[in-house]
C-alpha positions as CSV (number, residue, x, y, z in Angstrom):
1,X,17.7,2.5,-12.1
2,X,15.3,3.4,-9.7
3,X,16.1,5.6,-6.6
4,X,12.7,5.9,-4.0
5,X,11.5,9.5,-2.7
6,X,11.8,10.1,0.8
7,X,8.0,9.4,1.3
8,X,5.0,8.5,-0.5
9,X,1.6,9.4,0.6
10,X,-1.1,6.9,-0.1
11,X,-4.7,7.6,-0.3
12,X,-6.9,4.4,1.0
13,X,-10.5,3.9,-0.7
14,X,-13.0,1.4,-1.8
15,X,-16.4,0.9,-3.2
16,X,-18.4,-0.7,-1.3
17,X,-20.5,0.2,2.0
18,X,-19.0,-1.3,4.7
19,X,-17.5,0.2,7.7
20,X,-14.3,-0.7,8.8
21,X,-14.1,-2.3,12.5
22,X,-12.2,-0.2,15.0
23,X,-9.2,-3.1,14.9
24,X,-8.5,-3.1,11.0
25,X,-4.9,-2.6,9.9
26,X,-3.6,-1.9,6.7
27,X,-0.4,-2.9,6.0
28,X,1.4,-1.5,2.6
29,X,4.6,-3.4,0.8
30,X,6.4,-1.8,-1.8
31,X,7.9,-4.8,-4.5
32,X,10.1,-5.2,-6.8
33,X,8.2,-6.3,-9.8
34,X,4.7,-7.1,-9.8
35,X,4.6,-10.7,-9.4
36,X,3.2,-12.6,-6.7
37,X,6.8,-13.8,-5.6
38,X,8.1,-10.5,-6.2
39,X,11.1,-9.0,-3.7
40,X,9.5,-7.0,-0.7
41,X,12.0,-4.3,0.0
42,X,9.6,-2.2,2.5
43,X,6.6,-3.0,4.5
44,X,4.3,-0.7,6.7
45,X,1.6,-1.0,8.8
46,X,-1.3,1.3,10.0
47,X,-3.7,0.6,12.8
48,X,-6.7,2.5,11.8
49,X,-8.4,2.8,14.7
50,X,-12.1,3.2,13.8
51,X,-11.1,5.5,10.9
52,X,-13.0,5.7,7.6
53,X,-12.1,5.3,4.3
54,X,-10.8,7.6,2.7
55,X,-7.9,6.6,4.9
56,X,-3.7,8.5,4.4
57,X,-1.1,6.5,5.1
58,X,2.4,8.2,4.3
59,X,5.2,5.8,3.8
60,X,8.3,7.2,5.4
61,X,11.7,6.1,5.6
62,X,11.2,4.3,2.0
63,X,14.4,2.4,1.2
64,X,17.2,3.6,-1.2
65,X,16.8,1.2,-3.9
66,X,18.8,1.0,-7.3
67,X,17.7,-1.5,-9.4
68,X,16.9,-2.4,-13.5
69,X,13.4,-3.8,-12.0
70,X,10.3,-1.6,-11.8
71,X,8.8,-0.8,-8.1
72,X,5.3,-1.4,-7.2
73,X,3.1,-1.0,-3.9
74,X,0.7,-3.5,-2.7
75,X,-2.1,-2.7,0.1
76,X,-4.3,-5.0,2.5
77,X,-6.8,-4.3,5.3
78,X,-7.0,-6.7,7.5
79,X,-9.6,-7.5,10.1
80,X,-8.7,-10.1,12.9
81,X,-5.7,-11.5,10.9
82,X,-8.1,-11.9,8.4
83,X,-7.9,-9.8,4.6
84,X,-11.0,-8.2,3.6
85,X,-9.3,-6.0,1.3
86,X,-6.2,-5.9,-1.3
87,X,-5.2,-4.1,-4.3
88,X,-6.8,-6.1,-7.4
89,X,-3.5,-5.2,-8.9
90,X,0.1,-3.5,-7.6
91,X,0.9,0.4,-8.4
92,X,3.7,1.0,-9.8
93,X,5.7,3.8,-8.7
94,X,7.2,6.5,-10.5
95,X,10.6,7.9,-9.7
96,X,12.0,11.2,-8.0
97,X,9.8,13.3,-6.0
98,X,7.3,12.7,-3.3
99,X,4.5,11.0,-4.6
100,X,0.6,10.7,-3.5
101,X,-0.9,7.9,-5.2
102,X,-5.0,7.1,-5.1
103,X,-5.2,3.6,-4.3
104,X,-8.6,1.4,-4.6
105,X,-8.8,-1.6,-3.1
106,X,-11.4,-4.0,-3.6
107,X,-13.1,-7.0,-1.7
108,X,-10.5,-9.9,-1.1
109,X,-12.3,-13.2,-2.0
């Protein structure tokens, strides 16, 4: 059984040296299970508005969910409506407390 904290604070990075434009968004989904059908049981979005990476994004209002399957979150920038960026694979999340979690993401292809 899983049972989400009340917010989870993600910390946005990635390698390479590109800026972001002014009009990326990140959007953030939190998944049961780790597949690429997986069950999507939150979803956020950030603007970042010419911000930098590292970029905080803190997922509030996270879902009550009690389950037997793990939880995961998945990230994306995108630019335009276009993904440059995406976790090369999902985080799984931990029960209980408030969480901050380092999250790479890497060029889409």
């Amino acid at each position: 059984m899983v049972v989400m904290a009340d917010a989870i604070t993600l910390r946005i990075t990635y390698v390479e040296r590109v800026a972001l434009p002014y009009d990326a968004e990140i959007i953030a989904l939190i998944k049961e299970g780790d597949t690429l059908h997986a069950k999507v049981v939150g979803q956020w979005s950030l603007k970042t508005a010419g911000r930098q990476v590292p970029i905080t994004m803190v997922l509030a209002g996270l879902p009550r969910v009690k389950n037997s399957q793990p939880l995961f979150v998945d990230v994306k920038v995108y630019v335009r409506g276009r993904v440059w960026f995406i976790t090369s694979m999902p985080m799984r999340l931990s029960d209980g407390a408030n969480q901050t979690l380092e999250v790479r993401v890497v060029r889409a292809k």
